[in-house]
MMTF fields as JSON, N, C-alpha, C and O atoms, coordinates in Angstrom:
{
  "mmtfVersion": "1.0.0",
  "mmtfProducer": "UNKNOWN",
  "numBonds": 339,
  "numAtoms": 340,
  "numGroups": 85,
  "numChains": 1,
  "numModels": 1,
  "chainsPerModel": [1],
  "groupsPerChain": [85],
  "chainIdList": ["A"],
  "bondAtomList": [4, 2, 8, 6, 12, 10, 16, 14, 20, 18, 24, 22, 28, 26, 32, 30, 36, 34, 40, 38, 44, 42, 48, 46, 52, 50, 56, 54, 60, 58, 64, 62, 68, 66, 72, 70, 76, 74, 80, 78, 84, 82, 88, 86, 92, 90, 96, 94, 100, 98, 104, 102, 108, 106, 112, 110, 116, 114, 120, 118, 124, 122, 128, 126, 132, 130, 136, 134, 140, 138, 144, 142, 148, 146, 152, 150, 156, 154, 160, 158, 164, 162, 168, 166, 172, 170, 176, 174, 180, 178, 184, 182, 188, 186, 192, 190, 196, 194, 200, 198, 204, 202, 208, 206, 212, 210, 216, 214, 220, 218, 224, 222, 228, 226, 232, 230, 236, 234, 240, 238, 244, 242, 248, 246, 252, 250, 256, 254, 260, 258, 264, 262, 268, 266, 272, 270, 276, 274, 280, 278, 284, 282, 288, 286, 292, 290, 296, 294, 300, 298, 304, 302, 308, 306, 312, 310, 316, 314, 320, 318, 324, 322, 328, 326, 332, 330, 336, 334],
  "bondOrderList": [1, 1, 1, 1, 1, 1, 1, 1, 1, 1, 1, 1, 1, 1, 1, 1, 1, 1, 1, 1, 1, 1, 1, 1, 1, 1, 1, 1, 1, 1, 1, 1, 1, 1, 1, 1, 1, 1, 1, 1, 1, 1, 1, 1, 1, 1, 1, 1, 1, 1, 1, 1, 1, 1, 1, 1, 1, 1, 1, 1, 1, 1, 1, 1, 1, 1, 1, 1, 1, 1, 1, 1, 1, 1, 1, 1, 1, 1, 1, 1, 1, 1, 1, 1],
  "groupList": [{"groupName": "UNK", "atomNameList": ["N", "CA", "C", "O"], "elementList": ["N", "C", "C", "O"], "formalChargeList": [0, 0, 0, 0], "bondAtomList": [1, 0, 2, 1, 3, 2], "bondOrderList": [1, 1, 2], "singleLetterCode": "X", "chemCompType": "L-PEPTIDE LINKING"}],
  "groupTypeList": [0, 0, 0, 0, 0, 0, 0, 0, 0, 0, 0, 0, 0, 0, 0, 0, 0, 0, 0, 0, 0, 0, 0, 0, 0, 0, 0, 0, 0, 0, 0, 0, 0, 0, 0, 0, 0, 0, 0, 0, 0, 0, 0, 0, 0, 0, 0, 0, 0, 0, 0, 0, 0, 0, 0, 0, 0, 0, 0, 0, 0, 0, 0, 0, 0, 0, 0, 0, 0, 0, 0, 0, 0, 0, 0, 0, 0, 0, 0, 0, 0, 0, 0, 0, 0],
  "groupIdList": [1, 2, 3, 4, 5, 6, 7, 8, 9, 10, 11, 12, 13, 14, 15, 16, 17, 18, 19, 20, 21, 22, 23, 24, 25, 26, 27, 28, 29, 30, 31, 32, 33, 34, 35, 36, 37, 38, 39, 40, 41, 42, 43, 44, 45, 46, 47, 48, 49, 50, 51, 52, 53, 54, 55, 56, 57, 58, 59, 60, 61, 62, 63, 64, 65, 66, 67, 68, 69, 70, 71, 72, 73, 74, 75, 76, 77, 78, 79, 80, 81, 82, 83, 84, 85],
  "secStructList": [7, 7, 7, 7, 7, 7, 7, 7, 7, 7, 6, 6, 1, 4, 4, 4, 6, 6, 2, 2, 2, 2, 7, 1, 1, 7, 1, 7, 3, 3, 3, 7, 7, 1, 7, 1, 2, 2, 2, 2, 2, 2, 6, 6, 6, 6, 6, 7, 3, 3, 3, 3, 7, 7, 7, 7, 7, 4, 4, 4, 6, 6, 7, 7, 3, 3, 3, 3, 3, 7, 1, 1, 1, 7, 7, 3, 3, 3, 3, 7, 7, 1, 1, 7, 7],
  "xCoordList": [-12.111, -11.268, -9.814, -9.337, -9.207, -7.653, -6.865, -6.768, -5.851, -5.379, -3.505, -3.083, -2.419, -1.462, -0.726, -0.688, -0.37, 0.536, 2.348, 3.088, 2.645, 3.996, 4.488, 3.893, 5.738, 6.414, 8.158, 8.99, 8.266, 9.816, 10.372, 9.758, 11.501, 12.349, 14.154, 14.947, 14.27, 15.873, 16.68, 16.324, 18.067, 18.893, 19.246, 19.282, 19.549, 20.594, 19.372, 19.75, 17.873, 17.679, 16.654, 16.463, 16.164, 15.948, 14.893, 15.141, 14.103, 13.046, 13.238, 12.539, 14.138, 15.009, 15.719, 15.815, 16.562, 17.241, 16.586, 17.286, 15.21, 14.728, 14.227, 14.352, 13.464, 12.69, 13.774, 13.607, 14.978, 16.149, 16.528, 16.991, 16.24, 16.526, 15.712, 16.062, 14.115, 13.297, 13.191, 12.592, 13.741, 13.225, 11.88, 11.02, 11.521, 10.483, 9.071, 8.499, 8.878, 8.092, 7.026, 7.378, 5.589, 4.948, 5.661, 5.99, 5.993, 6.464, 5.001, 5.084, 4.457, 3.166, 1.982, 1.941, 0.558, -0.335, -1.581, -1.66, -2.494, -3.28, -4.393, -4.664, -5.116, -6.429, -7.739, -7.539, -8.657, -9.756, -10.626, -11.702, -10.706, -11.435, -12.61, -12.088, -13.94, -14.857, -14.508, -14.935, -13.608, -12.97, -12.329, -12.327, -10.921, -9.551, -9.171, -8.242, -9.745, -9.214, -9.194, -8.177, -10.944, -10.982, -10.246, -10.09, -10.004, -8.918, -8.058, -8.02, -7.019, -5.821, -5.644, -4.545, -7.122, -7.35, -6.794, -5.801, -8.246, -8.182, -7.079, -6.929, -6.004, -4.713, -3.552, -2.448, -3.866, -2.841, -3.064, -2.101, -4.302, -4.839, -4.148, -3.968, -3.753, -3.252, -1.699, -1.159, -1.107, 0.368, 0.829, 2.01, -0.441, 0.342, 1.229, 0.244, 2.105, 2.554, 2.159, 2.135, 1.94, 1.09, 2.669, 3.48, 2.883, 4.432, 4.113, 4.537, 3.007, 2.517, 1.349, 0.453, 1.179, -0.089, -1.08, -0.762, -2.226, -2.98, -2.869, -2.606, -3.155, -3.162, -3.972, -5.148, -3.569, -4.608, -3.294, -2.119, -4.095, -3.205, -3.244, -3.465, -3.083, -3.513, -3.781, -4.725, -2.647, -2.766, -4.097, -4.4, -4.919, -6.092, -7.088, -7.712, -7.383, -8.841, -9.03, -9.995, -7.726, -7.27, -7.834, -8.155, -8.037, -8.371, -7.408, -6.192, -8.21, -6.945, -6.434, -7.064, -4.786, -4.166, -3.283, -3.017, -3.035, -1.81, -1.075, -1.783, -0.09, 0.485, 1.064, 1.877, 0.918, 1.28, 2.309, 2.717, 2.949, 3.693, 3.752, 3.604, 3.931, 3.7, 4.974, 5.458, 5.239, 6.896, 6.374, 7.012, 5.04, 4.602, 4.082, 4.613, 3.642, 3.197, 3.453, 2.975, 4.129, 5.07, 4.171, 3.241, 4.853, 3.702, 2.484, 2.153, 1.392, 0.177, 0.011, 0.593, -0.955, -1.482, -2.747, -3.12, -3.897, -5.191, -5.528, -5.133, -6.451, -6.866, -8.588, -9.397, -8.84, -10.207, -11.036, -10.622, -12.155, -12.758, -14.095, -14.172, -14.735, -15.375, -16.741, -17.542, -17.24, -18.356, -18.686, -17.666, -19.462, -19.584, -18.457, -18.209, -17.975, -17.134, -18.229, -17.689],
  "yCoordList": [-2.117, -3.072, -2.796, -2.602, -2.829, -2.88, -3.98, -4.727, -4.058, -5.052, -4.93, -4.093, -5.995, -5.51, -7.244, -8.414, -6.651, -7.269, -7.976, -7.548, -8.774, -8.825, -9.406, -10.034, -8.879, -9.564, -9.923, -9.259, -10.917, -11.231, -10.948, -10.937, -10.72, -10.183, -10.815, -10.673, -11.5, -12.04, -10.845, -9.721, -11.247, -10.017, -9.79, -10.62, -8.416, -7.718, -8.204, -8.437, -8.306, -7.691, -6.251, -5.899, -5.664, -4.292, -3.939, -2.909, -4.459, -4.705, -4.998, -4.508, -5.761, -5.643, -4.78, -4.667, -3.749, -2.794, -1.714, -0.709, -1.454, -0.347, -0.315, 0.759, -1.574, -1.793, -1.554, -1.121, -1.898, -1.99, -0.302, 0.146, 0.333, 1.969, 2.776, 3.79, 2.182, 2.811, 2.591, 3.497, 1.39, 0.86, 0.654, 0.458, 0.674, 0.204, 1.306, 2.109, 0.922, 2.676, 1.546, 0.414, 2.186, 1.553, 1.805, 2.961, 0.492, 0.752, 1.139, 0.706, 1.41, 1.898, 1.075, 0.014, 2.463, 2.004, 1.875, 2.471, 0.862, -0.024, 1.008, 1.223, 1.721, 1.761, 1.066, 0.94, 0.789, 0.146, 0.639, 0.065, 1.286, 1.773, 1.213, 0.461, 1.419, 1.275, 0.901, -0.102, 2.001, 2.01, 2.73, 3.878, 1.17, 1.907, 2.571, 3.364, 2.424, 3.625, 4.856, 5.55, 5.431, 6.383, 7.24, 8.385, 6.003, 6.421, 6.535, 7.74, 5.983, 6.345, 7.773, 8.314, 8.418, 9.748, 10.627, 11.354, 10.243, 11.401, 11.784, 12.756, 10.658, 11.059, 11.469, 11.876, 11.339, 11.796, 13.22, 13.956, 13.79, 15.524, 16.021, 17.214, 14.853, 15.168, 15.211, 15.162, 15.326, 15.012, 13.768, 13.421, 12.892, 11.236, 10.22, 9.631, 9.769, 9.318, 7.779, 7.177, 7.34, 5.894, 4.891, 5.016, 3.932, 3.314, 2.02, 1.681, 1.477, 0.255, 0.174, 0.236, 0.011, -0.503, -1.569, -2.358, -0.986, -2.189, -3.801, -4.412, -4.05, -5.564, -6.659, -6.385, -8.078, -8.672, -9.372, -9.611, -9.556, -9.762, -11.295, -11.29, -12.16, -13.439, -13.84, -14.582, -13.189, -13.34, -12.559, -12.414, -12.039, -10.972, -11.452, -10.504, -12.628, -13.251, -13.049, -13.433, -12.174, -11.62, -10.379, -9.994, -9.376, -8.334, -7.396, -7.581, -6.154, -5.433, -4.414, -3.7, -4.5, -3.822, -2.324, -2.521, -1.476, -0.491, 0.626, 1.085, 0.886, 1.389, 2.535, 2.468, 3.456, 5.424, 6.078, 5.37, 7.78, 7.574, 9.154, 9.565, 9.961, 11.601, 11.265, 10.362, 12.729, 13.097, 13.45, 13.114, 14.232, 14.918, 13.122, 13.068, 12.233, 11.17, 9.424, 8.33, 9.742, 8.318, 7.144, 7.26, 6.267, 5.106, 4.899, 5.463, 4.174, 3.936, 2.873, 2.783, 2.111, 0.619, 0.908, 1.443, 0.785, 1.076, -0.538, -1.169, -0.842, -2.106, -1.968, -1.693, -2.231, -2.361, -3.348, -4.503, -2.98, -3.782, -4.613, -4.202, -5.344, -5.973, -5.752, -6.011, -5.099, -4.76, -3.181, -2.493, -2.762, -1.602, -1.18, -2.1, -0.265, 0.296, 0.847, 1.35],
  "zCoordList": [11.211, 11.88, 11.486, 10.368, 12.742, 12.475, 12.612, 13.586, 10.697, 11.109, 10.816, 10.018, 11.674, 11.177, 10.441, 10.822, 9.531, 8.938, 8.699, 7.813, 9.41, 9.996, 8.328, 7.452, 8.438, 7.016, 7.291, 7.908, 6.741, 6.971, 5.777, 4.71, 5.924, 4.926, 5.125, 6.055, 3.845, 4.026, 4.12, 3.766, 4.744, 5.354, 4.05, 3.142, 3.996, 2.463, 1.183, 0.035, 1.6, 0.067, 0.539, 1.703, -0.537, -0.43, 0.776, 1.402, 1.038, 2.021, 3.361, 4.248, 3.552, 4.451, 4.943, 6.165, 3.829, 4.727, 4.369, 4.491, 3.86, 4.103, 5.344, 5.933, 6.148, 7.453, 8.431, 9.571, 7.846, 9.259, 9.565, 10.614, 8.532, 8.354, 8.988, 9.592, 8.829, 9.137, 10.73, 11.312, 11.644, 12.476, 12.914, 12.056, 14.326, 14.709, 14.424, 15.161, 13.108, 12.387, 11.503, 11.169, 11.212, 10.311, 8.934, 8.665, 7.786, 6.457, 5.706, 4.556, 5.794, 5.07, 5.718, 6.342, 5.11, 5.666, 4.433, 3.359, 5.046, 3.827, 4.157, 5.338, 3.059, 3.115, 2.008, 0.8, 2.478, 2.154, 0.875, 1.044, -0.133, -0.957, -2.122, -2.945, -2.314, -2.817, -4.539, -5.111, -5.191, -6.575, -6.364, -5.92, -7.118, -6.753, -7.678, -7.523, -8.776, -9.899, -9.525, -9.515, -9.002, -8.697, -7.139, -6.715, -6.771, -5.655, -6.166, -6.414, -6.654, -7.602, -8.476, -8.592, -9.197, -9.572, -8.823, -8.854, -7.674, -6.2, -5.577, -4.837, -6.036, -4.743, -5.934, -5.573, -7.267, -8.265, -8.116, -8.332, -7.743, -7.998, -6.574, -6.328, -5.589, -4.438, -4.077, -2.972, -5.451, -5.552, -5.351, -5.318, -5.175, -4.925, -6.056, -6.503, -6.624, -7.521, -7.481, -6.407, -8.337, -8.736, -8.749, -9.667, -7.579, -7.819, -8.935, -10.039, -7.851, -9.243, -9.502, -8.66, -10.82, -11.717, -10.229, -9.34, -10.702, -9.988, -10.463, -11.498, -9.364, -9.262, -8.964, -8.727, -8.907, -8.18, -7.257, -7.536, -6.077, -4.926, -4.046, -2.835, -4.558, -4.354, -3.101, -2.828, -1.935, -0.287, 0.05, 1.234, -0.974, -0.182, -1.312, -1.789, -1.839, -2.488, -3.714, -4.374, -4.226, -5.449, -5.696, -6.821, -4.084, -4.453, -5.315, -5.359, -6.14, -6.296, -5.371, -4.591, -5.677, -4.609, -5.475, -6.661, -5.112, -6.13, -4.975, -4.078, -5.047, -4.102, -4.406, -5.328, -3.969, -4.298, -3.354, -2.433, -3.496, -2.413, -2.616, -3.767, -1.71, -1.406, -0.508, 0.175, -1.0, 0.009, 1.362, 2.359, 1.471, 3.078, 3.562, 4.671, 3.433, 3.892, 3.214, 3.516, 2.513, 2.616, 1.494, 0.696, 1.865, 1.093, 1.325, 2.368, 0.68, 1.262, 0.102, -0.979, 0.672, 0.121, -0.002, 1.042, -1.037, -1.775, -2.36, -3.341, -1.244, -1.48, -1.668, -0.782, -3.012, -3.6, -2.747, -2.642, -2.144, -1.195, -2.262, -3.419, -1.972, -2.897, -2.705, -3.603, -1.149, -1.282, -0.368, -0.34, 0.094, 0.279, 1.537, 2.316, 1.71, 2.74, 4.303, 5.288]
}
């Protein structure tokens, strides 16, 4: 299932003028994973850089969430799913 996520952002703080830069472009995309540690491994062996520590994410049931970022493909969102994929 696809889903999208709208977010507001006050003018002039960082989130804001990165979206206003990027324009009408996805700011990153969420994928779904079984264990996010071991997703976090898989994409470090893939040149991915780890931006933040995992988390728990209160808007998503307190799944955990951690977010990585490759120069050929940009940000990506790694959201630990709670039961099988």
């Amino acid at each position: 299932m696809t889903r999208i996520e709208l977010i507001a952002a006050a003018e002039g703080c960082t989130l804001f003028n990165r979206l206003k830069k990027i324009g009408s472009t996805p700011y990153h995309i969420c994928y779904e994973c079984s264990d996010l540690d071991e997703s976090i491994s898989d994409l470090r062996s893939d040149n991915f850089m780890l931006i933040r520590e995992p988390q728990s994410a209160v808007a998503i049931d307190n799944r955990r969430v951690a977010f990585m970022y490759s120069n050929a493909i940009g940000l990506i969102e790694l959201l630990e799913c709670k039961g099988e994929i």
